[in-house]
DOVO-760986 format. One record per residue (C-alpha): y, x, z. Coordinates in pm, 1 decimal, always signed. Each point is the difference from the previous one (the first is absolute). Layout:
// residues N
((Y; X; Z)) ...
***
This chain:
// residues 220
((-6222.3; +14470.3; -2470.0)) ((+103.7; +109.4; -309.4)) ((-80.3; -300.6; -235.2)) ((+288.4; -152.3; +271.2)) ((+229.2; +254.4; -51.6)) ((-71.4; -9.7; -389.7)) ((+179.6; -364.7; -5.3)) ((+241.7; +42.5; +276.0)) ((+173.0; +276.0; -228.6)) ((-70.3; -283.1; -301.9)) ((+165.6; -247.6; +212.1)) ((+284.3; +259.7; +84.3)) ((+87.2; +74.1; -382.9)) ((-12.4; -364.4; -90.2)) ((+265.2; -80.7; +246.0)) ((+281.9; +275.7; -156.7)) ((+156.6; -51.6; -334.1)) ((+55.9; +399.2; +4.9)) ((-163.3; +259.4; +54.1)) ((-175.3; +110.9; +367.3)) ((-15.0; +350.7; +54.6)) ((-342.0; +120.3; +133.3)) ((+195.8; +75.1; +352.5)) ((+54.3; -340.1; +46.1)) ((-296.4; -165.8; -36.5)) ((-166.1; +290.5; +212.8)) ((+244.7; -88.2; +249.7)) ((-78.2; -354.4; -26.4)) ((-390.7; +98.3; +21.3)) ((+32.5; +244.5; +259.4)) ((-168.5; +219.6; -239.9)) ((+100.3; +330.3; -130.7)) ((+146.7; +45.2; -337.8)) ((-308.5; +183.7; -128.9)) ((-213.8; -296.8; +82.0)) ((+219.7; -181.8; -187.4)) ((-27.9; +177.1; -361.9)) ((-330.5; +2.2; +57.9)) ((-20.0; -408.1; +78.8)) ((+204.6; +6.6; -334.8)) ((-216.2; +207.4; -236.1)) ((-321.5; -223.2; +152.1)) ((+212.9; -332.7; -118.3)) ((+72.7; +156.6; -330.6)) ((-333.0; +101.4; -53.1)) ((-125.3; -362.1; +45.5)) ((+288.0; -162.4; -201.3)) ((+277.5; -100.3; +140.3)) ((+303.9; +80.8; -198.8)) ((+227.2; +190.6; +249.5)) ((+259.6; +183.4; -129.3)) ((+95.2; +341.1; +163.7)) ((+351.6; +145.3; -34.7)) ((-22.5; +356.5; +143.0)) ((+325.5; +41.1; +272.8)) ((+52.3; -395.9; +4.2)) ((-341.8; -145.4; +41.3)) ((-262.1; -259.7; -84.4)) ((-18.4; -333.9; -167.7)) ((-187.8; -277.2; -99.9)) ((-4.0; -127.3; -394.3)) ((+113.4; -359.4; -23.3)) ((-288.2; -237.6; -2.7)) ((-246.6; +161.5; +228.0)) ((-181.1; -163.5; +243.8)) ((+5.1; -318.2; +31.1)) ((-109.8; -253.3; -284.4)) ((+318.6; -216.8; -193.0)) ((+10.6; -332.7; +271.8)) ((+161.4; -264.7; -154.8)) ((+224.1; -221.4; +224.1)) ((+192.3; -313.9; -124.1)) ((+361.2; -4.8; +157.2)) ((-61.4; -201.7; +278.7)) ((-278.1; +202.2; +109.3)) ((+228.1; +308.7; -71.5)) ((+277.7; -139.7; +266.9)) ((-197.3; -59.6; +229.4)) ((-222.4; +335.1; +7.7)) ((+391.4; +97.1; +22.2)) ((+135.1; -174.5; +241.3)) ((-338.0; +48.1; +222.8)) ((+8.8; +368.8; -20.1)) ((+393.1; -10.4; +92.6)) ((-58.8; -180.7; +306.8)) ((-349.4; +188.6; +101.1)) ((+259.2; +304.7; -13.6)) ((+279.1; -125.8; +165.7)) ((-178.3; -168.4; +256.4)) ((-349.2; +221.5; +64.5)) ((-77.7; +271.1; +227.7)) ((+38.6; +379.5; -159.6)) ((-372.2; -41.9; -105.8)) ((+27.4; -320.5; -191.0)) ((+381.4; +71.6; -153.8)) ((-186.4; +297.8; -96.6)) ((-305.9; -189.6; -156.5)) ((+244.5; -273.5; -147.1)) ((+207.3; +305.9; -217.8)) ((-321.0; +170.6; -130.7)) ((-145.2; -328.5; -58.5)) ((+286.1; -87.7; -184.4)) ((+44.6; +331.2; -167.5)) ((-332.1; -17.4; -176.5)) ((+88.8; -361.1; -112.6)) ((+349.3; +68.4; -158.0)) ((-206.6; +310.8; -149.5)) ((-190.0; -214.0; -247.0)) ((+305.5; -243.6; -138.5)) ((+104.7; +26.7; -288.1)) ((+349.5; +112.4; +80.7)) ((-26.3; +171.0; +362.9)) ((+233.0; -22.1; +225.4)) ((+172.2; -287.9; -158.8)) ((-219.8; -220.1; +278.3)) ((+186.5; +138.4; +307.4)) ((+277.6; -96.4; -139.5)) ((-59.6; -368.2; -0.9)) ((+76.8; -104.9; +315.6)) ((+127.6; +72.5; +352.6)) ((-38.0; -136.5; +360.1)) ((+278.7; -58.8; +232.4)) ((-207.2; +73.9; +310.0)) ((+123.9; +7.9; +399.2)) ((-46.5; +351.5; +129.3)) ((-331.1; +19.2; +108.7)) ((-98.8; -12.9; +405.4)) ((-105.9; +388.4; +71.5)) ((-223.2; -150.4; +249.5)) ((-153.9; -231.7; -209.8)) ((-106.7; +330.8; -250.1)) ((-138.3; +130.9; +266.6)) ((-235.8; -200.4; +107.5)) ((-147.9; -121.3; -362.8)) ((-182.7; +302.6; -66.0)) ((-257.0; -51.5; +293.8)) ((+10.2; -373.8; -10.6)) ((-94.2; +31.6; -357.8)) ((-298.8; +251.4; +107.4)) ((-97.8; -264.6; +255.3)) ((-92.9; -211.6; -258.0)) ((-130.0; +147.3; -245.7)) ((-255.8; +112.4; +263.1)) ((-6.5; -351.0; +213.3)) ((+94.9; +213.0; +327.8)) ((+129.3; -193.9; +307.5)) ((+323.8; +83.2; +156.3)) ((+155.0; +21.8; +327.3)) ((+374.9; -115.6; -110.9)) ((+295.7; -9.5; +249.6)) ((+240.3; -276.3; -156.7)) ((+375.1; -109.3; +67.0)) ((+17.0; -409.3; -66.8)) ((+301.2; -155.8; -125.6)) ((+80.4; -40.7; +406.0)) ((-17.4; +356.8; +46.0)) ((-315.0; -85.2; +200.2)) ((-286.2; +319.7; -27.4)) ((-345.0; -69.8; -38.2)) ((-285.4; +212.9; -30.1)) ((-266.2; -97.0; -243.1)) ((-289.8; +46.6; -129.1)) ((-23.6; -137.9; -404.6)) ((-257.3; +52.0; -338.3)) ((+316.5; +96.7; -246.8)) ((-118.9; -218.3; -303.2)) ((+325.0; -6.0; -238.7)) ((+349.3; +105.7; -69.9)) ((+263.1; -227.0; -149.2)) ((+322.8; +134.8; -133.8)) ((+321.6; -196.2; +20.0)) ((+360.6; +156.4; -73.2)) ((+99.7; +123.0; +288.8)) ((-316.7; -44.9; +237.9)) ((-412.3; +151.6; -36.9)) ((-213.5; -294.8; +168.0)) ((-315.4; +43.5; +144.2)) ((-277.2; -230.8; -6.6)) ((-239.3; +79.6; +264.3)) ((-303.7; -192.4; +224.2)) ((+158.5; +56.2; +389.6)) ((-318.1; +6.6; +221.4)) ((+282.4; -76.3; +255.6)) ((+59.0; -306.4; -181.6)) ((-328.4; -40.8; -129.4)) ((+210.6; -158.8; -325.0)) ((+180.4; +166.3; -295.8)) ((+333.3; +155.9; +67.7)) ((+269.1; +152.1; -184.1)) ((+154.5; +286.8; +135.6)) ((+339.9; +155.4; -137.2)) ((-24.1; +311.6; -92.5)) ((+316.9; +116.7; +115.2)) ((-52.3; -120.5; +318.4)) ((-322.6; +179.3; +38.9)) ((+37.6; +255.1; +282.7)) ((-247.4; +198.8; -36.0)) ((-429.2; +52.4; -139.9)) ((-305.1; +90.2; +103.1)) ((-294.8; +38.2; -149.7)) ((-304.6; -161.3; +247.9)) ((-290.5; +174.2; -171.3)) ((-139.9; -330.9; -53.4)) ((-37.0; -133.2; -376.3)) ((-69.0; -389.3; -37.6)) ((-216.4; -155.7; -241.9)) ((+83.9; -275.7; -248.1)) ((-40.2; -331.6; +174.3)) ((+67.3; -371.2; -150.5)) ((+330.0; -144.7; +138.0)) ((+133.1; +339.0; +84.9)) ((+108.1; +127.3; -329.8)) ((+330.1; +44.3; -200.1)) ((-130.5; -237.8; -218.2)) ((-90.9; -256.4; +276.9)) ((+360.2; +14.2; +89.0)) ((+169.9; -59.6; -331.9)) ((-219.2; -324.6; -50.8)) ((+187.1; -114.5; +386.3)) ((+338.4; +59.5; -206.2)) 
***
């Protein structure tokens, strides 16, 4: 839909400091470049203040968008700190998600890019495995799908199972999953890492009391 494509190229210019040129955000669109200037002249026409450079490209007046947020400085570190570790940490989608999220943020301080300066994570190189496997676990929940899991304990022993995904915990080093095994019939958490492999079941589950995330964090 257009409207969609109308803030995806919004999104796109808030993200660069410098100019885009129209061939890259048709690339990025999988549009062509004509749709593009036209896409621009609509957003002109209903007021956003983008700036075309003919021969360099397009870009977006300081200020647009989003309304001035005020964040004391503890609030600032750890929007910070959060949206280091989402991107260190998250599947392409979310490290994606966590720099445009951030992007739009920084955008509205009073001295940009000054925030992504104030502090750093000394991180263990993320398990490629682990990546992996986030993006549909996080889809499984968000839509309350069962799964059929093959998972390597701590004894190397394989099990197949069949779980309701109901939260992810991130440590350091490790993704945990917190999960009701219908093998088990009890909560479980399941390293991500040494999840083997996912399957959708086609079967969604419904919310039921003393089977939720939140029925397991009053156990802890």
């Amino acid at each position: 839909m257009r409207i969609v494509r109308l803030f995806s190229i919004l999104d796109e210019l808030r993200l660069h400091r410098q100019p885009v040129p129209a061939h890259a955000l048709a690339d990025k669109l999988n549009v062509t470049v004509r749709t593009i200037y036209r896409d621009m002249a609509m957003l002109q026409s209903m007021g956003a203040p983008i700036r075309g450079e003919g021969g360099i490209g397009f870009q977006l007046e300081k200020g647009y968008f989003l309304p001035p947020l005020h964040f004391d400085h503890d609030e600032l570190d750890a929007i910070i700190l959060g949206m280091k570790f989402v991107k260190a940490r998250g599947d392409g989608a979310l490290s994606n998600a966590a720099s445009r999220a951030f992007a739009k943020i920084n955008a509205t301080l009073p001295n940009p890019g000054s925030a992504s300066q104030r502090h750093s994570l000394l991180l263990a190189e993320p398990n490629q495995q682990t990546i992996e496997f986030l993006s549909p676990l996080r889809k499984a929940l968000r839509k309350r799908t069962k799964l059929e899991i093959y998972y390597l304990d701590l004894s190397n022993q394989r099990s197949r199972r069949i779980i309701r995904p109901l939260g992810l915990t991130a440590f350091d080093h490790v993704w945990l999953l917190t999960a009701w095994c219908e093998l088990r019939n009890e909560f479980r958490d399941f390293r991500v890492d040494r999840i083997q492999s996912t399957e959708p079941t086609g079967d969604t589950f419904a919310r039921e009391n003393g089977k939720e995330f939140t029925d397991y964090l009053r156990m802890l």
